[in-house]
Wavefront OBJ file of the C-alpha trace (Angstrom):
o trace
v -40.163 38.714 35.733
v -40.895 39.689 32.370
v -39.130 42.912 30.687
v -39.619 44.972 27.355
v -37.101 47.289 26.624
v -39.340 50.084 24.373
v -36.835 52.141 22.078
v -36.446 53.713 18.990
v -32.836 52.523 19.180
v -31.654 49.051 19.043
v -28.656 47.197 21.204
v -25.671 47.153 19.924
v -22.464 47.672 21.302
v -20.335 48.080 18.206
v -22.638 50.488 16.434
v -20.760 54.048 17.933
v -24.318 55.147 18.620
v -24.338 56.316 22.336
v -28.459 54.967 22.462
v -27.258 51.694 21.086
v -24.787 50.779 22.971
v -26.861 51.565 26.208
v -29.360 50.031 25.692
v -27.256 46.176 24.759
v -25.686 46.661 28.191
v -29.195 47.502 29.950
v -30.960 44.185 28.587
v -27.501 42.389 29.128
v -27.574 43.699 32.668
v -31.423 42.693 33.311
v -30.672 39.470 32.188
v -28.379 38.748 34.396
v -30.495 39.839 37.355
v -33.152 36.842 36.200
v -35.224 39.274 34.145
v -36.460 37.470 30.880
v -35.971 40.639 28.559
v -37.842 41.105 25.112
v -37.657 44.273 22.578
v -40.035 46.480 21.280
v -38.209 48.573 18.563
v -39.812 51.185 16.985
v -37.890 51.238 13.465
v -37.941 53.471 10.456
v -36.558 52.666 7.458
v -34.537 56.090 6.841
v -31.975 55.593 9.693
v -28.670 54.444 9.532
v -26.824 53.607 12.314
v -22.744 55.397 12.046
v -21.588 52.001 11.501
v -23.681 52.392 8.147
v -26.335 49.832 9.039
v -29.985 50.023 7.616
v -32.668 48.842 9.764
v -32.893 45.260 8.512
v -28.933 45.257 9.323
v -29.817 46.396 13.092
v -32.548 44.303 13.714
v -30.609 41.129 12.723
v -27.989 42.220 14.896
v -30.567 42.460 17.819
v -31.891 39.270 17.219
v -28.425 37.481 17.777
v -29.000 38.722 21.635
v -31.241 35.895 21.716
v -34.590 38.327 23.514
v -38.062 37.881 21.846
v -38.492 40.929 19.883
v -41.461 42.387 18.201
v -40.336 45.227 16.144
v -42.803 48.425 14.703
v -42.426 49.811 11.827
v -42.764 53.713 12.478
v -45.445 55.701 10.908
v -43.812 58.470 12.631
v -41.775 59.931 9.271
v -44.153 59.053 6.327
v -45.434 61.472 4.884
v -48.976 62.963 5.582
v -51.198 65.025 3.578
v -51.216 68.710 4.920
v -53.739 71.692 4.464
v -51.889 74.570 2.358
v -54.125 77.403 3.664
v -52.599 80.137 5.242
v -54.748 79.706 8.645
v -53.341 75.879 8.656
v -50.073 77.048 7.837
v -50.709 80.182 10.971
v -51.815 77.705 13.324
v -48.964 75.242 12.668
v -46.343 77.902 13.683
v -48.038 79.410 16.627
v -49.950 76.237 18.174
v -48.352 72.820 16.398
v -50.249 69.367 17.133
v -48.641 67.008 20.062
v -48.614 64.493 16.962
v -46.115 67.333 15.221
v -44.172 67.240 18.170
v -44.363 63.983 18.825
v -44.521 61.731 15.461
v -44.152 58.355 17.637
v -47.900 59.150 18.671
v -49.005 57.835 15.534
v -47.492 54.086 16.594
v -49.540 54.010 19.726
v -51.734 51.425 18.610
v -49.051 49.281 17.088
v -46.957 49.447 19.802
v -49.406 48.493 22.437
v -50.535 45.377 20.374
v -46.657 44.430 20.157
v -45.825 44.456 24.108
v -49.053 42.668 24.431
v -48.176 39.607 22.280
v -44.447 40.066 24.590
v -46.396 39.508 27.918
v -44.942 42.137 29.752
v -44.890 42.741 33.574
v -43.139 45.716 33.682
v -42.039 47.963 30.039
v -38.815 50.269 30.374
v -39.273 53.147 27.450
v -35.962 54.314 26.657
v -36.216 58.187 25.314
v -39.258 60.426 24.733
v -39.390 59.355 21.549
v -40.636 55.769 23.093
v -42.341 57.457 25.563
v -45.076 58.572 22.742
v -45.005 55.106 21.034
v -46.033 54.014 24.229
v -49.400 56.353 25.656
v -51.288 52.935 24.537
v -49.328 50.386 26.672
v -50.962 49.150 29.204
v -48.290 47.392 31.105
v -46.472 49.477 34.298
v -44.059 52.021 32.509
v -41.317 53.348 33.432
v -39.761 56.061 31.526
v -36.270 56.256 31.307
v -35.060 59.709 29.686
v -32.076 61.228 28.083
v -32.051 64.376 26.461
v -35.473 66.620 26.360
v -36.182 67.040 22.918
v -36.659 70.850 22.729
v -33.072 71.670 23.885
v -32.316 69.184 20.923
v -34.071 71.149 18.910
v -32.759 74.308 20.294
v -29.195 73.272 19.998
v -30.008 72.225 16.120
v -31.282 75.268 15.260
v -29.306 77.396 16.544
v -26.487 75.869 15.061
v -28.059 75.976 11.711
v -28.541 79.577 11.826
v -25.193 80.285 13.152
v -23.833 78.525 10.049
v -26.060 79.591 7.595
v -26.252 82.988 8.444
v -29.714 84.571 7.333
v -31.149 86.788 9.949
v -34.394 87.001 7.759
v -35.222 83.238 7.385
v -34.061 83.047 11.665
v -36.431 86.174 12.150
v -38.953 84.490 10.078
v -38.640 80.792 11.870
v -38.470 81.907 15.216
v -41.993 82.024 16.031
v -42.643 78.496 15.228
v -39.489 77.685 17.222
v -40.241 79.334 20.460
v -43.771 78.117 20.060
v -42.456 74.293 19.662
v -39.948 75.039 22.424
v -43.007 76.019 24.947
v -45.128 73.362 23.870
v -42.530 70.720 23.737
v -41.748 70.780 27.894
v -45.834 70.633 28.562
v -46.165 67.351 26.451
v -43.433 65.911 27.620
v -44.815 66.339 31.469
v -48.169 65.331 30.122
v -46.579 61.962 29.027
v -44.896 60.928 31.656
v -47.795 61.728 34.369
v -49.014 58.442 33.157
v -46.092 56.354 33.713
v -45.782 54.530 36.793
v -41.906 55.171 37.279
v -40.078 57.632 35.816
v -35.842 58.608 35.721
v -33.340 60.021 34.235
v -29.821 59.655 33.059
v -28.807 62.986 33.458
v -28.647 64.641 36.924
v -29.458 68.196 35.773
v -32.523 66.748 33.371
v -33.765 64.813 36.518
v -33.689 68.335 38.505
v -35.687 69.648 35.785
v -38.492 67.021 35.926
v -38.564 67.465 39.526
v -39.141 71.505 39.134
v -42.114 70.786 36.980
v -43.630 69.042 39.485
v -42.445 64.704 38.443
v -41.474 62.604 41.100
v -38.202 62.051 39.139
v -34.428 59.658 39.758
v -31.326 60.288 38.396
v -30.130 56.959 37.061
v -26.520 56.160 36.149
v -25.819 54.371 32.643
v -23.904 51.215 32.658
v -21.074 50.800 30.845
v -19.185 47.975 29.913
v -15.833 46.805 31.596
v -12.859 46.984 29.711
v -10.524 44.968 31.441
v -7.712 46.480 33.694
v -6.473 50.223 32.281
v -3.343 49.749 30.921
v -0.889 52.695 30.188
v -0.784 54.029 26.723
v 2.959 53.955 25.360
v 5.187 56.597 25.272
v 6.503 56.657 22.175
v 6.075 59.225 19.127
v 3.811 62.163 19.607
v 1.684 62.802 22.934
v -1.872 61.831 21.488
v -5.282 63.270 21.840
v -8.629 61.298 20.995
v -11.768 62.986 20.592
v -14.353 60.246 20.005
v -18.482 60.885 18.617
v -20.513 60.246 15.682
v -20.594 63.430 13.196
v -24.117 64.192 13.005
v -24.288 64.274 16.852
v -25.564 68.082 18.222
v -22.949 67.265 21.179
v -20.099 66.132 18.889
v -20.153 68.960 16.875
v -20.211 71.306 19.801
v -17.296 70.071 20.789
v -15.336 70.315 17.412
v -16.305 73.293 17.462
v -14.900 74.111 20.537
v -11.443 72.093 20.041
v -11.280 74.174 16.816
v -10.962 77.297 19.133
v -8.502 75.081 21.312
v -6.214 74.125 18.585
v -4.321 77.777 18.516
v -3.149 77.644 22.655
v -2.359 74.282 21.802
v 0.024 75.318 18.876
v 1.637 78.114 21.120
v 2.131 75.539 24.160
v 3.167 72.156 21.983
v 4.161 73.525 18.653
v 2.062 72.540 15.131
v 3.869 69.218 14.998
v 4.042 68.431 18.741
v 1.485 66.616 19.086
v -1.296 64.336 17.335
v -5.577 64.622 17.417
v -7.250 61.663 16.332
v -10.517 61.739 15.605
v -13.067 59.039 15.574
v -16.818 58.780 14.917
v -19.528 57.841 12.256
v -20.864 59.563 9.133
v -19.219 62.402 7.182
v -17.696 65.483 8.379
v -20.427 68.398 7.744
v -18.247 71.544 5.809
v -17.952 73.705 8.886
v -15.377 71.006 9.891
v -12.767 71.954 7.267
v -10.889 74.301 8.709
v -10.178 71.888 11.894
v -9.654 68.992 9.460
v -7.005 71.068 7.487
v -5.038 71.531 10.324
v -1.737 69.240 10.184
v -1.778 67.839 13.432
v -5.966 66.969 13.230
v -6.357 63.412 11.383
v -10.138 61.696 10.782
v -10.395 58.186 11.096
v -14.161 57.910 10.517
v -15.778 54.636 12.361
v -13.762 52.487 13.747
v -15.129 48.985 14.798
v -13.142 48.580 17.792
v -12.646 51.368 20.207
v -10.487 49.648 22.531
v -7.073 50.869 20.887
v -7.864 54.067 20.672
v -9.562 54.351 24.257
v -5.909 52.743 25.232
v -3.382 54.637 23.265
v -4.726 57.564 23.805
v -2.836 59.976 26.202
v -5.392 62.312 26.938
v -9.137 61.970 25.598
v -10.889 65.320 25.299
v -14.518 65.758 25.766
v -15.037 69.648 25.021
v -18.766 69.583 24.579
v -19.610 72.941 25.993
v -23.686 72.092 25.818
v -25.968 70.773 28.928
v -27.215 68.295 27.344
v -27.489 64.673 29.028
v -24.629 62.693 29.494
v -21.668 62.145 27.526
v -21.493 58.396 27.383
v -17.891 58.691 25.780
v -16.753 60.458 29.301
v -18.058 57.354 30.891
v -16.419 54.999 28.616
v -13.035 57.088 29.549
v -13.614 55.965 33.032
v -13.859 52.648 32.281
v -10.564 52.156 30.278
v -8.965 54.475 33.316
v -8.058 57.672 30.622
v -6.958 60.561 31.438
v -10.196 62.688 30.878
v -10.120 66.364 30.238
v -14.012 67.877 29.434
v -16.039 71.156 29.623
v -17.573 72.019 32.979
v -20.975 71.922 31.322
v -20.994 67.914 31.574
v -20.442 67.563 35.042
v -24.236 68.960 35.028
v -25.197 65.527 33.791
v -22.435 63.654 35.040
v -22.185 64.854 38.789
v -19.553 62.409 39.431
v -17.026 64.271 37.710
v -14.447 66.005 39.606
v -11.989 68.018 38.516
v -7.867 67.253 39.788
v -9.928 63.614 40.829
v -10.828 61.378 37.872
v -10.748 64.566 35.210
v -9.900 67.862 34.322
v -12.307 70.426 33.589
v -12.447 73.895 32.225
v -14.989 76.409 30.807
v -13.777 77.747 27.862
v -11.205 76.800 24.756
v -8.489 78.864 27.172
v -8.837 76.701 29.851
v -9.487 73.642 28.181
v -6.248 73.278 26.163
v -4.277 74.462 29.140
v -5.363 71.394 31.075
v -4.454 69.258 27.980
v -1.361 70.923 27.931
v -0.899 70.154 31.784
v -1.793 66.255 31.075
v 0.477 65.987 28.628
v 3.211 67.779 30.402
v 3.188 65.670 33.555
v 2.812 62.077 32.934
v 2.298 61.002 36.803
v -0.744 63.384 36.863
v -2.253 61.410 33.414
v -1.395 57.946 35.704
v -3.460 60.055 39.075
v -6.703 61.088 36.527
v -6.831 57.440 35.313
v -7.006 55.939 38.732
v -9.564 58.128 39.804
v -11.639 57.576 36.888
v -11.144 53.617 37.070
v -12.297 53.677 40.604
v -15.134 56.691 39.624
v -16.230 53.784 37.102
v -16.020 50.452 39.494
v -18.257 52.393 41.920
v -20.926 53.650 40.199
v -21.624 52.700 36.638
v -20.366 48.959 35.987
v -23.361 47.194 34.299
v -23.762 45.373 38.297
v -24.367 48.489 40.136
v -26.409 51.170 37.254
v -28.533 47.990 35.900
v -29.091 47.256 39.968
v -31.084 50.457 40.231
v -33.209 49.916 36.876
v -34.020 46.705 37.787
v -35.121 47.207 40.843
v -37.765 50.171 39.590
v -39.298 47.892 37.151
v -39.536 45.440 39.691
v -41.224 47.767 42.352
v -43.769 48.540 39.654
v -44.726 45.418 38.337
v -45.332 44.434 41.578
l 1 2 3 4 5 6 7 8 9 10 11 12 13 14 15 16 17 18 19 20 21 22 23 24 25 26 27 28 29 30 31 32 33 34 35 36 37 38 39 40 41 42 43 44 45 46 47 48 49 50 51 52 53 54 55 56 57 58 59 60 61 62 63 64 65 66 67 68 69 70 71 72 73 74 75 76 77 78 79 80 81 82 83 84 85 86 87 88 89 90 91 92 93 94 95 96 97 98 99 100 101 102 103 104 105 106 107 108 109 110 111 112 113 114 115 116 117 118 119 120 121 122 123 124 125 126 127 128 129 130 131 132 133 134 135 136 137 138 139 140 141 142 143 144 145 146 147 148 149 150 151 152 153 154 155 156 157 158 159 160 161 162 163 164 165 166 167 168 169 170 171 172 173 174 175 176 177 178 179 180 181 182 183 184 185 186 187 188 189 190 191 192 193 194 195 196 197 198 199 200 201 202 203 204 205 206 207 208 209 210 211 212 213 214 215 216 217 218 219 220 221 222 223 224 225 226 227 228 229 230 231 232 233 234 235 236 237 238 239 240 241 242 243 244 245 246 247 248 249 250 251 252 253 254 255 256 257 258 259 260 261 262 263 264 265 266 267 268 269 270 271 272 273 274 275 276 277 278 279 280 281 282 283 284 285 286 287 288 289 290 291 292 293 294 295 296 297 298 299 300 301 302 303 304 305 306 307 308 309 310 311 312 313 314 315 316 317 318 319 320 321 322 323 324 325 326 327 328 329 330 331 332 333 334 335 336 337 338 339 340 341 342 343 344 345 346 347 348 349 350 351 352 353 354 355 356 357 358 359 360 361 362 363 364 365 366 367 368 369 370 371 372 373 374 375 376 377 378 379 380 381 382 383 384 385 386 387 388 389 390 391 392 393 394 395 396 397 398 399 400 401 402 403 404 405 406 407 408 409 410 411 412 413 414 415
C-alpha cells in the first residue's frame, strides 16, 4: 500500500522538535508494516528547526530516510496585499477569512498536484495546519491532530499580555481574538467533515471532536525505544531535567511554573542541594531571567543527544500546567524508565498517566516540588516510578503497537 505522510513538519529524530521527531518514527513505523511511505512537506523558508536548521537543511535530512518526497513551498506566510479601509480593517477583526485562519489554504492546489505525482492510496495529514494544505487532495484522508490551533492561539496571547502588560492594547485586541477563537473551532470541524478518517493524539482533544459532533480516535504517539532503563548514578547533587524547545507555548508554561517551584524547593533541599538542568532549542525569551539567575538553574541550550540527560537524570519534571495535547517529552520519560513528576493537566492528554504508578502528579507549584522533593528523598520510590513508566511505555506507545493503530486506519480507508 502506498502512504503520504502530509505535514508542515519534517522527520527527524534529532531535531528537539516534538512534530519532528513524530513524525520520523510514524513513517519508520509504516514502513515496517509493508507500507511504501512518501512525504509531502509543506515548507516555508522562515522556519528553523531548534537544532538551527533552515529548510534546505531539513529537507536533506528527510531525504536520507530514503521515501519519495515531493516537497511545497508554502504560500501560506508571503505577504499579500491588504485593503487599508477602515470597513476592511472592521471586518477583519469581527469576521476574519478561513484563508486568515488558515494560511495553508492557499497551497491547496500545490499540494494536491504533489500527492498526485506520489500515487497515493491512502494520505495521513499530520496537524491542522496540513489539514488545510490538503481540502484539494483527492486521495482517502485521514487527519491526524495535535493541538487545536485556537487554544494555541489563546495560550500565546494570553501570555503576551500577561508579560507585556497593557490593558489598553488587550482591551483593544480582544475583539479580533474572541472572534478568531469562535471561528477557528467551526473551520476546523468544517475541514475535517471531508476526511475519510479522522484521530487524535490527545485524549481530551479527541473528546472534544467527538462533542462537536466528529466520529473521532484517540491515537497514541510512538516513541522510540531506548534500550533497557538504566539507573542514573548517585553521585554529586540529586539532578532535575526539564527538557523543551524555548519558543514552545507548553515549555514556557512550565518554566514558568518551576520558577514558582524553585522557592519550596530551596526550603526542602537548600540553594545548593540540588542541580536543574535545562535543555531545549532557541534562546531564552527575558521573562526567563529571573529562573536562569538562580544558582542551582543551569541552560544547556540544544543538545544533540538526549540520551545522557534522559539517563542521568534523577527526576525529570514536566510542570506544564496547560491542556494542551500531549507532552511528547513525558512519553520519552517512559521510555528511558525516569522517574516522571508532571502537572495533573497532562494526564488530560496522556490518560495513561497515573500518579504513585509510572509518575507523580500535582496541581500547583506547592504540590509539584513536594513530589520532587519526595523522589529525591526516597530512592526505591524513583526505582518503583521508572518501572511503571518502562512497562506504561512497552504497552502502549512502542513504535509496534501506536504505528499498529495508524496503519491500520489508513488501510481501512484506502480500501
Amino acid at each position: 500500500m502506498r502512504t503520504t505522510i502530509l505535514s508542515t513538519a519534517l522527520p527527524n529524530r534529532d531535531s528537539g522538535s516534538g512534530a519532528s521527531i513524530t513524525l520520523a518514527l510514524i513513517a519508520e513505523a509504516l514502513r515496517d508494516r509493508g507500507h511504501d511511505v512518501s512525504l509531502c512537506p509543506v515548507v516555508y523558508p522562515e522556519y528553523r528547526t531548534p537544532d538551527g536548521a533552515d529548510h534546505e537543511a531539513q529537507l536533506a535530512h528527510a531525504a536520507r530516510f530514503g521515501f519519495p518526497l515531493e516537497a511545497v513551498l508554502s504560500e501560506a506566510w508571503r505577504p499579500k496585499p491588504t485593503q487599508r479601509t477602515l470597513g476592511s480593517r472592521a471586518r477583519q477583526i469581527w469576521r476574519p477569512t478561513s484563508e486568515e485562519l488558515y494560511p495553508t489554504l492557499r497551497d491547496g492546489r500545490a499540494v494536491q498536484k504533489a500527492v498526485a505525482r506520489l500515487g497515493a492510496d491512502a494520505v495521513l495529514v499530520y496537524g491542522f495546519e496540513a489539514l488545510a494544505a490538503s481540502v484539494e487532495v483527492e486521495a482517502p484522508r485521514f487527519a491526524a491532530t495535535s493541538d487545536p490551533p485556537h487554544l494555541a492561539l489563546w495560550g500565546r496571547t494570553w501570555r503576551r499580555w500577561r508579560s507585556e502588560r497593557r490593558p489598553l492594547r488587550a482591551a483593544r485586541e480582544a475583539i479580533g481574538v474572541q472572534s478568531r477563537l469562535r471561528a477557528h473551532p467551526r473551520l476546523a470541524v468544517r475541514l475535517l467533515r471531508d476526511c475519510e478518517a479522522v484521530g487524535a493524539f490527545g485524549h481530551h482533544h479527541a473528546e472534544w471532536l467527538r462533542g462537536l459532533g466528529l466520529p473521532c480516535d484517540y491515537y497514541r504517539t510512538p516513541i522510540a525505544d531506548p534500550g533497557p532503563p538504566q539507573p542514573p548514578g548517585s553521585e554529586g547533587r540529586p539532578t532535575i531535567l526539564l527538557i523543551g524547545h524555548l519558543r514552545g507555548t507548553a515549555t514556557l508554561d512550565g518554566l514558568r511554573v518551576f520558577a514558582r517551584m524553585l522557592p519550596y524547593l530551596d526550603d526542602a533541599l537548600g540553594r545548593d542541594g540540588f542541580e536543574v538542568r535545562i535543555v531545549g532549542g532557541y534562546d531564552p525569551p527575558p521573562e526567563l531571567a529571573p529562573l536562569l539567575e538562580h544558582p542551582a538553574v543551569e541552560l544547556h541550550g540544544f543538545v544533540p543527544d538526549v540520551d545522557a540527560e534522559f539517563r542521568d537524570a534523577d527526576v525529570l519534571v514536566v510542570p506544564v500546567s496547560i491542556k494542551l495535547g500531549v507532552r511528547v517529552r513525558v512519553l520519552t520519560g517512559f521510555s528511558y524508565g525516569s522517574c516522571i513528576v508532571t502537572h495533573t493537566a497532562n494526564a488530560y492528554g496522556i490518560p495513561e498517566l497515573e500518579h504513585e504508578r509510572n509518575a507523580l502528579l500535582g496541581d500547583s507549584p506547592k504540590t509539584l516540588a513536594e513530589q520532587v522533593v519526595r523522589a529525591i528523598r526516597q530512592p526505591d520510590l524513583r526505582v518503583r516510578l521508572g518501572a511503571g513508566a518502562r512497562s506504561t511505555y512497552e504497552r502502549y506507545f512502542t513504535p509496534e503497537a501506536a504505528g499498529a493503530a495508524l496503519a491500520e486506519t489508513l488501510e481501512r480507508i484506502a480500501r
